[in-house]
C-alpha positions as CSV (number, residue, x, y, z in Angstrom):
1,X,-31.9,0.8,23.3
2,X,-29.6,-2.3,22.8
3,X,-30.9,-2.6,19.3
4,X,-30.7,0.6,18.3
5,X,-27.7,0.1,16.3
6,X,-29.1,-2.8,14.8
7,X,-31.8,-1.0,13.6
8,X,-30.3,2.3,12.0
9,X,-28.1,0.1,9.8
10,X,-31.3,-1.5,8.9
11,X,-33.0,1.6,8.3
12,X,-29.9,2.7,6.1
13,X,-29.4,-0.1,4.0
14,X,-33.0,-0.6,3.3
15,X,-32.9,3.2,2.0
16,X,-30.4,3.3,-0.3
17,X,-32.2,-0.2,-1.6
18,X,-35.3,1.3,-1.9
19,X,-33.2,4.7,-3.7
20,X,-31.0,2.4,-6.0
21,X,-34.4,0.6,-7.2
22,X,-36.1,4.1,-7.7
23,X,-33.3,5.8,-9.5
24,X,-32.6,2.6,-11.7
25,X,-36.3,2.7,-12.5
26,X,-36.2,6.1,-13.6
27,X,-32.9,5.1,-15.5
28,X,-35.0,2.5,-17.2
29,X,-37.3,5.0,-18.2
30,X,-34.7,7.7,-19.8
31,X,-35.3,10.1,-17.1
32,X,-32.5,10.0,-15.2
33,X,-28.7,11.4,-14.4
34,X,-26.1,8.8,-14.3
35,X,-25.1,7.1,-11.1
36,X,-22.2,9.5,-10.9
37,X,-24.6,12.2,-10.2
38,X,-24.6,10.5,-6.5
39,X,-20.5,10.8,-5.3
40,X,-19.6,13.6,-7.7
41,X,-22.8,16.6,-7.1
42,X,-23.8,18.1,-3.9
43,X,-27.0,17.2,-4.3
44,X,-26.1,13.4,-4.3
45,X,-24.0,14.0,-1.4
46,X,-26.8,15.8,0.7
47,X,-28.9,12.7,-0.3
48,X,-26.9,10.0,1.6
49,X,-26.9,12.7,4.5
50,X,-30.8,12.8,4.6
51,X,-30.4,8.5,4.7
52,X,-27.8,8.5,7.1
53,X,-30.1,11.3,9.6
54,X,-33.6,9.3,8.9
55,X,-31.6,5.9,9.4
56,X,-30.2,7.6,12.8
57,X,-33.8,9.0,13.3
58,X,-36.2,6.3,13.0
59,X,-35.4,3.8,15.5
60,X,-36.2,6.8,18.3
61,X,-39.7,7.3,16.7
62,X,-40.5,3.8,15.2
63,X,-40.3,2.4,18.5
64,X,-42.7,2.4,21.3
65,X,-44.3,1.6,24.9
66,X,-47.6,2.0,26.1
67,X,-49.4,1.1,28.6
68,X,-52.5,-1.4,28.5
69,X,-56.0,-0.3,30.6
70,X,-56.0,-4.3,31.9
71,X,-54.3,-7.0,33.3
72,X,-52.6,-8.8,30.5
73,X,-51.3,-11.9,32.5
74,X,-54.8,-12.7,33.9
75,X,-56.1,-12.1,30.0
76,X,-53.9,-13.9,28.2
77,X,-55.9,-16.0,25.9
78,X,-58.2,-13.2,24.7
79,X,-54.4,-11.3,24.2
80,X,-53.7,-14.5,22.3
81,X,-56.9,-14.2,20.4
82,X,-56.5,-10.6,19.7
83,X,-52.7,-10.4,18.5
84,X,-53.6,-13.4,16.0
85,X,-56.4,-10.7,14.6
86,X,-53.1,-8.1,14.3
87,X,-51.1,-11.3,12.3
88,X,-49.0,-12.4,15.1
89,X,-48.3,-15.4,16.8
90,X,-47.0,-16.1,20.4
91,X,-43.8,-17.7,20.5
92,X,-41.9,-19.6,23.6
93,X,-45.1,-19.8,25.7
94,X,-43.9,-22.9,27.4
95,X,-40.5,-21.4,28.5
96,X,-42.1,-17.8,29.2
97,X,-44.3,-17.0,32.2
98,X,-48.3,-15.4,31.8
99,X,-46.3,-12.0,32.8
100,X,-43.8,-11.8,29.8
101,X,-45.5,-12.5,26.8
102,X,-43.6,-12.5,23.4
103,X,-45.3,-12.4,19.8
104,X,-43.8,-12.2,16.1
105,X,-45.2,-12.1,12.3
106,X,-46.9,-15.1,11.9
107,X,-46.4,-14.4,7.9
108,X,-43.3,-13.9,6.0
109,X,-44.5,-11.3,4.1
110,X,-45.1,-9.3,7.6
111,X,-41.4,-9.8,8.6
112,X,-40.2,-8.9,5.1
113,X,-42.4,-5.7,5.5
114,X,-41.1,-5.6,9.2
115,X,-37.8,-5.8,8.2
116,X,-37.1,-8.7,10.7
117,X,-38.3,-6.2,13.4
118,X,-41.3,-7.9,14.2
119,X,-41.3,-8.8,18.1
120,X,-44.2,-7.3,20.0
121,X,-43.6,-8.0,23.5
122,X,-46.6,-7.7,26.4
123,X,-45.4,-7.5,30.1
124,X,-47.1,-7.2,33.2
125,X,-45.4,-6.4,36.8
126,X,-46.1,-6.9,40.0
127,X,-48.6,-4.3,40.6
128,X,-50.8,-5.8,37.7
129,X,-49.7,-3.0,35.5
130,X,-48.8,-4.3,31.7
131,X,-47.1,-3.1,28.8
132,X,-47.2,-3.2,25.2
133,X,-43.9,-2.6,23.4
134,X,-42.6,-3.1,19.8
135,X,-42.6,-1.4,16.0
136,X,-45.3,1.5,16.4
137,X,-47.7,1.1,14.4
138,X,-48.3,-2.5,15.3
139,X,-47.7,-1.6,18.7
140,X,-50.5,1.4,18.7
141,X,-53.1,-1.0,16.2
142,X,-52.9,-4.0,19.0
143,X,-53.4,-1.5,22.3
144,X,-56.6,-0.1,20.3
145,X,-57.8,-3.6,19.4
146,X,-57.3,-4.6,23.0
147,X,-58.9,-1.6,24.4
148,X,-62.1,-2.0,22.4
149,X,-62.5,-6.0,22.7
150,X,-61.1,-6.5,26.1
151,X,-61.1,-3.7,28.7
């Protein structure tokens, strides 16, 4: 919840990038208002409200935790293995215990894509029980790949 902040603005900015591109596209093309259209129309006015709520919105659903069928600590090379398949790479092994395990994008075009949101972390407590938590969809594509080639 600490980066939820962090992560609407995010969200926001890269919106209205993605808008600005589309509208100057369509610009481009002849098939579009002028900018104005955007502070001046209710229409441009109920746009930046829809960014503002899906930029407020997304970190609560983009976001998840679930829980893994295994021991990740006492399988962390084939966790290793198996996150390298999903394009990440572990990161501060040497400083971090089998329990807490920390991955990012091993490419640049994944963070790009990830918008710098591209920490999965893997932890496991003391009861043995571990976690998988991170950006969704890499989050939900790792716990499958785990379930099917290691538990």
């Amino acid at each position: 919840m600490k980066r939820y902040p962090i992560r609407a603005a995010k969200y926001a900015v890269y919106l209205i990038i993605l808008f600005f591109i589309l509208f100057a596209l369509l610009r481009a093309f002849g098939s579009a208002s002028p900018m104005s259209v955007l502070w001046t129309t209710s229409r441009g006015l109920m746009f930046l409200g829809v960014v503002v709520v899906f930029a407020l919105l997304y970190p609560f659903f983009g976001f998840t935790r679930k829980r893994l069928t295994f021991n990740a600590a006492e399988r962390a090379d084939d966790v290793e293995r198996i996150m390298a398949m999903c394009g990440f790479k572990r990161i501060g092994s040497e400083n971090r215990p089998a329990d807490d395990m920390l991955f990012e994008a091993a490419s640049t075009a994944k963070k790009v894509a990830m918008m710098w949101e591209d920490q999965v972390r893997i932890t496991t407590d003391a009861d043995g029980v571990s976690f998988i938590e991170g950006n969704r969809k890499e989050v939900v594509r790792a716990a499958f790949r785990m379930g099917t080639y290691i538990a």
